[in-house]
C-alpha positions in Angstrom: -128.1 -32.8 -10.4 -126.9 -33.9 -13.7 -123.9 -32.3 -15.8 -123.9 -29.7 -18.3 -127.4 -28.6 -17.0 -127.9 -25.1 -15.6 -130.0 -24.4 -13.2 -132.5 -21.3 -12.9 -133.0 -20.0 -9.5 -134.5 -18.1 -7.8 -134.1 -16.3 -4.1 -134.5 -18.2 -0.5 -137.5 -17.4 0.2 -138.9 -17.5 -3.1 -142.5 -15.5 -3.3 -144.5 -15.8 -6.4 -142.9 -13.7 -8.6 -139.8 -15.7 -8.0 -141.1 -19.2 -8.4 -143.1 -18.0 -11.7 -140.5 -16.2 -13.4 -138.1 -19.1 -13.2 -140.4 -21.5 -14.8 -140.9 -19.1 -17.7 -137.3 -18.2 -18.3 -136.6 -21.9 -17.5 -139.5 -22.8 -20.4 -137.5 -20.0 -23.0 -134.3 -21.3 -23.1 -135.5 -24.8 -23.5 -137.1 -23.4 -26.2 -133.8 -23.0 -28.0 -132.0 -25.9 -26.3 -134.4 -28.1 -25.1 -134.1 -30.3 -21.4 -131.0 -28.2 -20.6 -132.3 -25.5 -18.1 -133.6 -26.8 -15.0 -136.4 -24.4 -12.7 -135.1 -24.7 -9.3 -136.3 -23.3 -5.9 -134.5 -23.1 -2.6 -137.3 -22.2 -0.4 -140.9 -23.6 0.2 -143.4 -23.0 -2.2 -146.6 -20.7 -0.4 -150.2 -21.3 -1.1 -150.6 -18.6 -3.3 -147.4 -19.5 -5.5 -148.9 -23.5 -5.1 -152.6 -22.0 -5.9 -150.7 -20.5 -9.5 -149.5 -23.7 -10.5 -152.6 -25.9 -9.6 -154.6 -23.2 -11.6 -152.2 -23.7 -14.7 -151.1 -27.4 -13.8 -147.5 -26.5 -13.5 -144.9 -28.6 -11.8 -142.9 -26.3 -9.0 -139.3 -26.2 -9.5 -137.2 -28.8 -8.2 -135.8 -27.9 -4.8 -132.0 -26.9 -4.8 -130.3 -27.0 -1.7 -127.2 -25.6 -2.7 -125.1 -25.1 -5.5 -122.0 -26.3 -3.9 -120.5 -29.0 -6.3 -121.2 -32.5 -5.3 -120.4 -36.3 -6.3 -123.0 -35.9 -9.1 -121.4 -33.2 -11.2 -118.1 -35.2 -11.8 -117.5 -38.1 -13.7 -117.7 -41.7 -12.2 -116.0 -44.8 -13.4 -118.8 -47.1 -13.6 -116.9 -50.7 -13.8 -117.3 -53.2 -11.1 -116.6 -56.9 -11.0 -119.2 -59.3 -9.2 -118.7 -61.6 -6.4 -118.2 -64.6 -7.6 -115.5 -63.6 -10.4 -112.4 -65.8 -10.0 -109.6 -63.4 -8.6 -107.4 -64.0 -12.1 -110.2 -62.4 -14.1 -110.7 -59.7 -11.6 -106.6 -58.7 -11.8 -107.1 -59.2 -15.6 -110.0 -56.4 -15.5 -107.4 -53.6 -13.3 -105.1 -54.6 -15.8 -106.9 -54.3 -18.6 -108.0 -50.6 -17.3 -105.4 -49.2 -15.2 -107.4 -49.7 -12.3 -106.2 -49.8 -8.5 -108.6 -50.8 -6.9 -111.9 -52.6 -8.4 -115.5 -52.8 -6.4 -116.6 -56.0 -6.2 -120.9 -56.7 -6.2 -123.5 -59.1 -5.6 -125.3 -60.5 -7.7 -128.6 -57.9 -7.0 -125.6 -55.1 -8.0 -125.0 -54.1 -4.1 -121.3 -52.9 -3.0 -120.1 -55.6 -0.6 -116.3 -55.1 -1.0 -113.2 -53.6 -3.3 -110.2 -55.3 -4.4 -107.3 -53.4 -4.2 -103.7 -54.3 -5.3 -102.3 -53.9 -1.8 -105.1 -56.7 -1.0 -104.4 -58.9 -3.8 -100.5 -58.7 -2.8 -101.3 -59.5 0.8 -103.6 -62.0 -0.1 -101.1 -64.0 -2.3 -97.2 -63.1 -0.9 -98.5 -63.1 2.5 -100.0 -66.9 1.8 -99.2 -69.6 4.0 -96.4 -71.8 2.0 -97.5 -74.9 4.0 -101.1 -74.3 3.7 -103.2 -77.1 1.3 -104.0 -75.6 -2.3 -107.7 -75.9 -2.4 -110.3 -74.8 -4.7 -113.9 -73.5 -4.0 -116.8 -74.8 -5.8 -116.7 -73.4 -9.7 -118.0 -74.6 -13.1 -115.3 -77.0 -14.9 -115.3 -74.9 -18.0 -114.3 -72.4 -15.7 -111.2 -74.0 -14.3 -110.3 -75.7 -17.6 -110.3 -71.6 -19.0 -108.3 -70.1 -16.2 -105.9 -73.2 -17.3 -106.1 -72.4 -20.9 -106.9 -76.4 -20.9 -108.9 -78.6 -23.1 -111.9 -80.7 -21.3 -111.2 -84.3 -22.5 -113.7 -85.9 -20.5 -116.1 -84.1 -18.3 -118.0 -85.8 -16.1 -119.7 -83.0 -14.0 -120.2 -79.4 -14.6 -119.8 -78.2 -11.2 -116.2 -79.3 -9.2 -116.4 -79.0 -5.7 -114.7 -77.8 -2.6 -112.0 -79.9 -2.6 -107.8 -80.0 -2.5 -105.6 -80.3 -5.1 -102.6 -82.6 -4.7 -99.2 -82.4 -7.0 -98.4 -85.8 -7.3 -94.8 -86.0 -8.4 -93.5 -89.0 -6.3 -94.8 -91.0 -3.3 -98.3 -91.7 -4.9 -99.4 -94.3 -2.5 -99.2 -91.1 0.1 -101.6 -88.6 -2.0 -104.1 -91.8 -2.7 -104.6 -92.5 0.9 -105.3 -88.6 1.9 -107.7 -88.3 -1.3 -110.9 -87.9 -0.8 -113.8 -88.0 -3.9 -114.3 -84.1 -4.3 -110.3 -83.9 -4.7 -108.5 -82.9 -8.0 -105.0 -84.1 -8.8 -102.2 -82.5 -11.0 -100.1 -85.1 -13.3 -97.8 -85.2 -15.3 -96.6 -88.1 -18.6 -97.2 -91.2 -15.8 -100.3 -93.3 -17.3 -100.3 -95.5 -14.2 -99.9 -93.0 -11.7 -103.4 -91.4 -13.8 -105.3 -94.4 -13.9 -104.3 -95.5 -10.2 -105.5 -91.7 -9.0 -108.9 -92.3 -11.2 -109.7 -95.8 -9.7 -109.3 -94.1 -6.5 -112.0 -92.0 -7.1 -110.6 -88.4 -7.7 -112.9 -85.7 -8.8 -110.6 -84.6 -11.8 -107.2 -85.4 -13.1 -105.5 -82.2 -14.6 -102.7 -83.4 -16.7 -99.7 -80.8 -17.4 -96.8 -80.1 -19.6 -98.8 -81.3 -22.3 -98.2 -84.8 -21.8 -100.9 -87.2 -23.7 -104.1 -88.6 -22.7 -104.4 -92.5 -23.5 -107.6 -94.1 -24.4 -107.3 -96.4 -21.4 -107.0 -93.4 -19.1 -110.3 -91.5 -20.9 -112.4 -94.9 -20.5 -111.2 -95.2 -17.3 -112.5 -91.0 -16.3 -115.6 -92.2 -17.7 -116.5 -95.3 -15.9 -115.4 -93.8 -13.0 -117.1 -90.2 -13.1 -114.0 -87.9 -13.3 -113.3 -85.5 -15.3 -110.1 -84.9 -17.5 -108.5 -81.6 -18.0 -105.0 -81.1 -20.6 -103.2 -78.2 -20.4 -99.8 -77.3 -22.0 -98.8 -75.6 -18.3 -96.0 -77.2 -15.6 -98.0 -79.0 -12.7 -95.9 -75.3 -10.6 -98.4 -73.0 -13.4 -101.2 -75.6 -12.9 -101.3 -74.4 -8.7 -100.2 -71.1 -9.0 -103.3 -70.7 -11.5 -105.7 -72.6 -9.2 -104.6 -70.2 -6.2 -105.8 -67.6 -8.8 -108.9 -68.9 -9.6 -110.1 -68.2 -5.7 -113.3 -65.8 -6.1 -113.5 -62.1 -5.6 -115.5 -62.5 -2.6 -112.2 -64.2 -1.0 -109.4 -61.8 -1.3 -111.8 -58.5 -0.9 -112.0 -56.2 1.7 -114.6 -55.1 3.6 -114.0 -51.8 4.8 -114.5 -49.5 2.0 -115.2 -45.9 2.5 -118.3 -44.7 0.8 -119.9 -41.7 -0.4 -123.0 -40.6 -1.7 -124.2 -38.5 -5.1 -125.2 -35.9 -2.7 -122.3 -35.6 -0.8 -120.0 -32.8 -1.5 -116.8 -32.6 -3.6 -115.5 -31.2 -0.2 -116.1 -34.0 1.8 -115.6 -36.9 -0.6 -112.0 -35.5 -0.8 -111.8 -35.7 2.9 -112.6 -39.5 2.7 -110.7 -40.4 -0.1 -107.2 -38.5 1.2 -108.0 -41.1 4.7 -108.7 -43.9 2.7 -105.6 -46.6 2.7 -107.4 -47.5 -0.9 -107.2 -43.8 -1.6 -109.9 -43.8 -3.2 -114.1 -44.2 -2.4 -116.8 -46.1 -3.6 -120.5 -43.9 -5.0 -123.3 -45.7 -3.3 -127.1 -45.2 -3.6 -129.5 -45.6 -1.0 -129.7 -49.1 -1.2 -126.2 -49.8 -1.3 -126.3 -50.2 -4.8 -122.4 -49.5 -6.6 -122.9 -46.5 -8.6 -119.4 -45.5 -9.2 -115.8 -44.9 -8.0 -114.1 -41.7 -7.5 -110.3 -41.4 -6.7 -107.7 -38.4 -6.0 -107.4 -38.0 -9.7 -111.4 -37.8 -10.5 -111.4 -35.2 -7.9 -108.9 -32.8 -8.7 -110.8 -31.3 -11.7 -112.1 -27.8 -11.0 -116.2 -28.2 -10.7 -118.6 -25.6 -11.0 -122.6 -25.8 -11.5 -123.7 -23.3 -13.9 -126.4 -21.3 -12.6 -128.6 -18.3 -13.7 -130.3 -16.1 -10.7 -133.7 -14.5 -10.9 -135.6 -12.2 -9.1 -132.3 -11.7 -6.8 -129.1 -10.1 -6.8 -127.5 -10.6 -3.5 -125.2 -13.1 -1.5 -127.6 -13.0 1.6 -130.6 -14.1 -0.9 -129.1 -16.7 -3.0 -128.9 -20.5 -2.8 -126.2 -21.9 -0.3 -122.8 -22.7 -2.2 -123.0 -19.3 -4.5 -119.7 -18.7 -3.9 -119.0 -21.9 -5.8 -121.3 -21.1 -8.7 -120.3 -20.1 -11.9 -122.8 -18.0 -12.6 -124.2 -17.1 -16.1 -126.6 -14.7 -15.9 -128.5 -12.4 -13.5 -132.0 -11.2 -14.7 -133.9 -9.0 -11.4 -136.1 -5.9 -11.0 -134.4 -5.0 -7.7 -131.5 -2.8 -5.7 -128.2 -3.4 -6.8 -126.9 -6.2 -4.1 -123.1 -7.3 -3.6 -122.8 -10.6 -5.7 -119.5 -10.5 -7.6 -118.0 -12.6 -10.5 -114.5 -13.6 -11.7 -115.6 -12.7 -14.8 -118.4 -10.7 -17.3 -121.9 -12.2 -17.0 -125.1 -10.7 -18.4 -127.3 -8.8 -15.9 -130.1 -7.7 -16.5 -131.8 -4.8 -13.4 -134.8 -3.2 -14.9 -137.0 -1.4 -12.3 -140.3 -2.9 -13.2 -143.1 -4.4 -11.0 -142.0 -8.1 -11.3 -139.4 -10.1 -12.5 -142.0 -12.1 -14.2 -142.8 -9.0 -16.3 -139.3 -9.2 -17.7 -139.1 -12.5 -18.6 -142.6 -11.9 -20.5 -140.8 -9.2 -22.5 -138.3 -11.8 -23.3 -140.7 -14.1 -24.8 -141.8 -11.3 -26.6 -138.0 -10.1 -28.1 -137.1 -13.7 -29.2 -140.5 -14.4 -31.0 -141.5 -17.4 -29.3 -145.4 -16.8 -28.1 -145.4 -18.7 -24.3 -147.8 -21.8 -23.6 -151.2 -21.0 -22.2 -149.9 -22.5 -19.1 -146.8 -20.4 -19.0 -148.0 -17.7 -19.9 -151.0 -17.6 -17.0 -147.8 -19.0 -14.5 -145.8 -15.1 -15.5 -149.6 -13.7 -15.6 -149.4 -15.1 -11.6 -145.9 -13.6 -10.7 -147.0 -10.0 -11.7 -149.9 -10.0 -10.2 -149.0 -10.7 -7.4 -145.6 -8.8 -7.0 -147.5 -5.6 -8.0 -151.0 -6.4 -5.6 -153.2 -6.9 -8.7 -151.1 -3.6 -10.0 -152.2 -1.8 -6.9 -148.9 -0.8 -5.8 -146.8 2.1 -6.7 -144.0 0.1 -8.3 -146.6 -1.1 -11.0 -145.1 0.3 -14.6 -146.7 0.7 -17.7 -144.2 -2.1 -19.0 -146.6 -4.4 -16.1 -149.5 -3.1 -17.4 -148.7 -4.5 -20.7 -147.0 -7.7 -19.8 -150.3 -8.6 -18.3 -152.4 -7.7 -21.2 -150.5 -10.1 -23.3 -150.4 -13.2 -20.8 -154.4 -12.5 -20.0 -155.1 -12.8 -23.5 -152.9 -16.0 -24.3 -154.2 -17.4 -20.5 -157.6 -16.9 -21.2 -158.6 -15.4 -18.2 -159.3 -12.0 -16.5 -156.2 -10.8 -14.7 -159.0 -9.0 -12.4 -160.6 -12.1 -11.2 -158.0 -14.2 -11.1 -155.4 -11.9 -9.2 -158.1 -11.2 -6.5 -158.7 -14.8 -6.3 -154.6 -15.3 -6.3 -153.9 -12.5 -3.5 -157.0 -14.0 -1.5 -155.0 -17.8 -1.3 -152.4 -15.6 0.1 -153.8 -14.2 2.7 -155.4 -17.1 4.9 -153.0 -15.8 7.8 -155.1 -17.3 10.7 -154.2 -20.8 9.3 -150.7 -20.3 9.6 -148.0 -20.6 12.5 -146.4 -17.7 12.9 -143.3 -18.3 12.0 -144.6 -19.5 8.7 -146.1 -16.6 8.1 -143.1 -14.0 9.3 -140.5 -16.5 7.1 -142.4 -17.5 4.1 -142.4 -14.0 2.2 -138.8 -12.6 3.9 -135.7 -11.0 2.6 -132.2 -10.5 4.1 -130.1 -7.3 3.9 -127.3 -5.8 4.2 -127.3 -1.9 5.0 -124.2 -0.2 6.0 -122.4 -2.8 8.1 -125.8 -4.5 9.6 -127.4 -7.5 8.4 -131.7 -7.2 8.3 -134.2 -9.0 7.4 -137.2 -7.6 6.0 -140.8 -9.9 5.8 -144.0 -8.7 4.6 -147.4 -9.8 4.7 -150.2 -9.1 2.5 -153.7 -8.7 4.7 -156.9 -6.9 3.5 -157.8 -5.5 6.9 -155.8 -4.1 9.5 -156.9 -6.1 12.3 -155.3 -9.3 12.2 -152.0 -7.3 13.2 -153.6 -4.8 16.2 -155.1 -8.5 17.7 -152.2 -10.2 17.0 -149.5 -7.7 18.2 -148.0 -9.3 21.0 -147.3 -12.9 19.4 -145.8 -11.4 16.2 -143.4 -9.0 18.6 -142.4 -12.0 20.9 -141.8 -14.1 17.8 -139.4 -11.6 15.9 -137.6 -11.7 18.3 -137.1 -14.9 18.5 -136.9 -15.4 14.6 -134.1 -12.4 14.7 -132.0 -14.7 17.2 -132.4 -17.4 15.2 -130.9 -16.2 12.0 -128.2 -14.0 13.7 -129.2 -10.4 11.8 -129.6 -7.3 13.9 -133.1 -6.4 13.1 -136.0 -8.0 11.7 -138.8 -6.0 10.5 -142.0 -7.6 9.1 -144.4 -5.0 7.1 -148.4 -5.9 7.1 -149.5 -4.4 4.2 -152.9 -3.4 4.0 -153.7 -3.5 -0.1 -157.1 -1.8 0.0 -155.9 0.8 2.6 -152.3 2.0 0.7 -150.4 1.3 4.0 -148.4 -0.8 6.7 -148.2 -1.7 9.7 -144.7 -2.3 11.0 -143.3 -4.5 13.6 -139.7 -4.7 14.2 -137.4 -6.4 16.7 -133.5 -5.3 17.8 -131.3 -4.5 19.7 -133.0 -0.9 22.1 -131.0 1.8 20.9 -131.9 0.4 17.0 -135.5 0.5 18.2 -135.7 3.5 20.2 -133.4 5.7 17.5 -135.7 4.2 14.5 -138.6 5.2 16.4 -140.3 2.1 16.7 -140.7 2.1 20.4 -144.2 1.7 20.4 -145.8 -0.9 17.7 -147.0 -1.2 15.3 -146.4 1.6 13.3 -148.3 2.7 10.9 -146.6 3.6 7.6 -149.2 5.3 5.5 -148.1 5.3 1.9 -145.7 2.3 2.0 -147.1 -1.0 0.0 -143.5 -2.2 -1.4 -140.7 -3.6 0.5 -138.3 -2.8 -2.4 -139.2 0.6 -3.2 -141.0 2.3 -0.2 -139.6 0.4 3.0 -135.8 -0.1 2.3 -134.8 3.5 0.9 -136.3 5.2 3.7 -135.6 2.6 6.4 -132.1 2.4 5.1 -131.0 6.2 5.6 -132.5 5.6 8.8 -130.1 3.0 9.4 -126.9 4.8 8.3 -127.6 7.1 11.4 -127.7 4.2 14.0 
């Protein structure tokens, strides 16, 4: 998830009306400022939702598994150094930007270690005073910058893996250790220079500024060595050489890590039992992406979110408590989200959230895309049965008179054919079928769930009675709510059949002993089930 986007979305189970209305609002306010409002869905999308946006080749929403703030929505600092990178140049970059602790990658940009000042400090005061100065292989221009030295004669590009000897006194000594990858430090001794060429050193740094004669430079070149002149003491000359080890030497290993997914929550947790105090962002590949620290992560984070179609906690996306939450656009009861401060919210009992977000096309002047417009065309259809049920308004009527004629096809046809993709109920499992199209509740101090499914014949639910009552009760076990009622709803006949599963005096007092029951009269959840169900529920 990126910053400063705001996400549209809609409830956890999202039916059709829910999926179709967020991809029009989504579309509107893009309209206005374009690429900032993302469609997003926390739930899988059905086949008739899926059949809607094959028909109008519309992506689905992106999923969102929760709102919770994560890695992604705070700022990461971005600079690493690579592996290779003499230690000096790798101090000079934490200096330079007030870093602690600096990644350290390969050469394909894959985290392979961070290093910190505590290393660096263990690395150098911790060193061995008796141990021989050595330096790793490294371009000469290198070593002749990290000396701020001028390259009299250079023989080779590349130096070797060699030591580096002081030579102050006892030369014969350092001649007979020598060895032809070996560099020597000098200072203003001509024949101690020469005698350390002819003996076949691989290059002769000469400090304090001391001069460089022509016999000495002939000598380099016949010989194959190269000749460095810097203005440091031969003490500078090592220190700097210590400092020119590469990154890949003095790093450590064991860096925590965290992901862009992970949550602000638990990178915290890492970072506050990190001895670096701080974590490296890794993608999946291993690849540095970024570094947060104790100080990145104090910032208060919140996604910016609008909810459709939905108005309660039990409904919404995981980490709604974390939201901020702009706006709240739905068509039904009055659920128990809360905000720390004024949002817009927008509760009009029409047929379909879809509808309202039609009329919003309609109050801002902007006339929806064919595709969007047959997408909205999809959501009220099939949140009002083809405008079968008695929640249909006149406001529906006309919303779909409008996206027909912009869609170019016959709301008739098409929301038969819509409904129809819905109701293939032999294909499913059943707990695909209970869970795809199911709402959670709750009424006075007990938590419900409430699925419905659309058939066109009663039958499938008299033959199938015994797996769907054995399977709600399951399901109700699984998600912990005291009763879980699942409505077929039988368009052509105005009625539905009723299953429920709870605890028995919930059953017995609700009258549900015996199922299915049929409800003669009720076709919506919203408007026929849960009003009447609900009072029954007060009493139980």
């Amino acid at each position: 998830m990126g910053q400063n986007k705001v996400y549209i979305i809609g409830h956890k189970q999202p039916d059709t009306d829910s999926i179709c209305s967020v991809i029009g609002y989504a579309e509107l306010r893009n309209h206005a400022e374009p690429g900032k409002y993302i469609p997003g869905r926390c739930g899988k999308v059905g086949p008739e939702a899926r059949f809607a946006l094959e028909t109008f080749n519309v992506e689905p929403p992106v999923y969102i598994e929760s709102v919770e703030p994560t890695v992604s929505d705070i700022p990461l600092d971005t600079r690493c150094a690579r592996q290779d990178l003499p230690a000096i140049d790798v101090v000079e970059m934490m200096d330079t930007y007030d870093m602690r602790n600096m990644p350290i990658t390969d050469d394909r940009g894959r985290l392979v270690g961070l290093v910190s000042e505590y290393g660096l400090a263990r690395a150098y005061v911790r060193k061995n005073p008796r141990e021989q100065l050595s330096l790793v292989p490294m371009p000469l221009e290198t070593l002749a910058r990290i000396l701020d030295a001028r390259v009299v004669v250079q023989a080779h590009e590349m130096l070797g893996d060699g030591r580096v000897y002081t030579v102050i006194d006892a030369l014969h000594v350092t001649l007979s250790r020598m060895t032809p990858d070996d560099i020597a430090i000098v200072g203003d001794n001509e024949p101690a220079q020469l005698a350390l060429i002819s003996a076949g050193v691989a290059a002769l740094i000469i400090a304090e500024g001391a001069p460089v004669g022509e016999r000495v430079i002939e000598a380099a070149r016949a010989r194959g060595a190269s000749i460095l002149a810097t203005t440091l003491d031969a003490f500078s000359v090592g220190k700097m050489i210590s400092l020119s080890l590469p990154a890949r030497m003095i790093m450590e290993t064991d860096v925590p890590t965290v992901r862009l997914e992970d949550s602000l929550n638990y990178a915290k947790d890492v970072v506050s039992n990190s001895k670096f105090r701080t974590a490296c962002v890794v993608g999946e590949d291993g690849e540095h992406i970024g570094l947060v620290s104790r100080t990145t992560l104090m910032q208060e984070v919140q996604k910016p979110v609008i909810l459709l179609d939905h108005n309660e906690y039990s409904q919404a996306v995981d980490g709604i408590e974390k939201a901020d939450i702009l706006e709240i656009i739905d068509h039904h009861r009055l659920g128990a989200i809360s905000t720390l401060k004024p949002v817009k919210f927008l509760n009009d009992p029409v047929g379909s959230t879809s509808t309202i977000i039609a009329n919003k096309f309609i109050e801002a002047g902007v006339e929806p895309s064919p595709s969007i417009a047959g997408i909205l065309l999809a959501g009220i259809l099939s949140d009002t049965m083809v405008m079968k049920l008695s929640t249909t308004t006149p406001a529906d009527i006309r919303a779909v008179d409008y996206l027909a004629a912009i869609a170019g096809v016959d709301p008739t046809t098409f929301g038969a054919e819509l409904i129809r993709k819905g109701m293939d109920l032999d294909s499913l499992p059943k707990d695909e079928l209970l869970t795809r199209d199911m709402k959670r509740y709750n009424l006075f101090g007990k938590s419900i769930m409430v699925s419905q499914v659309m058939t066109s014949s009663f039958d499938f639910a008299q033959n199938q009675a015994e797996e769907i009552r054995a399977e709600l009760e399951r399901l109700r076990a699984a998600f912990g709510v005291d009763c879980f009622f699942a409505l077929f709803t039988n368009i052509f006949e105005n009625a539905s059949d009723l299953f429920a599963a709870g605890d028995e005096g919930c059953v017995s007092k609700l009258g549900l002993r015996d199922q299915p029951v049929r409800l003669e009269g009720v076709m919506s959840r919203k408007k026929d089930f849960i009003p009447k169900f609900g009072q029954m529920l007060r009493q139980v």
